[in-house]
C-alpha positions in Angstrom: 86.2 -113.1 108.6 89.3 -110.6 108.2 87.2 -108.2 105.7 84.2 -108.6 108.4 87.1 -107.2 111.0 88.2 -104.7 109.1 84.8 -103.2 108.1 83.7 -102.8 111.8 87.2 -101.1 112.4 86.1 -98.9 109.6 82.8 -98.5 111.3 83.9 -97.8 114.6 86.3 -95.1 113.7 83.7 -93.4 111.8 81.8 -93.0 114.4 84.3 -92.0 116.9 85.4 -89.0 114.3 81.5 -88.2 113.9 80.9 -88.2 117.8 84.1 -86.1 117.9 83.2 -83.3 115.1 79.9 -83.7 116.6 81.4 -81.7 120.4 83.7 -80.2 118.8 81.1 -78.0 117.0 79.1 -77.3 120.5 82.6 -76.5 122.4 80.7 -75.7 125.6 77.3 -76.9 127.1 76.1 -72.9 126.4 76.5 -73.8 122.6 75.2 -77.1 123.3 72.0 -75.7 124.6 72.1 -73.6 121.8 72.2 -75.4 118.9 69.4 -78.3 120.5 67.2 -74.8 121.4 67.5 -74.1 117.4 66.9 -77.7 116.2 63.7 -77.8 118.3 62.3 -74.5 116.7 63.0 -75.6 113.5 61.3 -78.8 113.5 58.3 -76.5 115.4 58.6 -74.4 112.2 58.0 -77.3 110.2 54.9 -78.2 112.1 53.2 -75.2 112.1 53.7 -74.7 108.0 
């Protein structure tokens, strides 16, 4: 049970760090915006060929 413990600590952190490089790369909702704007033509991009 103490490994199970520990590898959900693991876990969680991980995903804290993610979610925090995550904002941290979109410092403001502008660049926010920005980013999701570019994702969403990209993956148009890729539909159209």
């Amino acid at each position: 049970m103490k490994v199970k413990t520990y590898v959900s600590n693991i876990k969680s952190i991980l995903t804290v760090l993610l979610l925090s490089c995550a904002l941290g790369a979109c410092a403001t909702i502008e660049g926010a915006g920005k980013d999701i704007e570019s994702a969403g033509e990209a993956v148009q991009d890729a539909a159209n060929g």
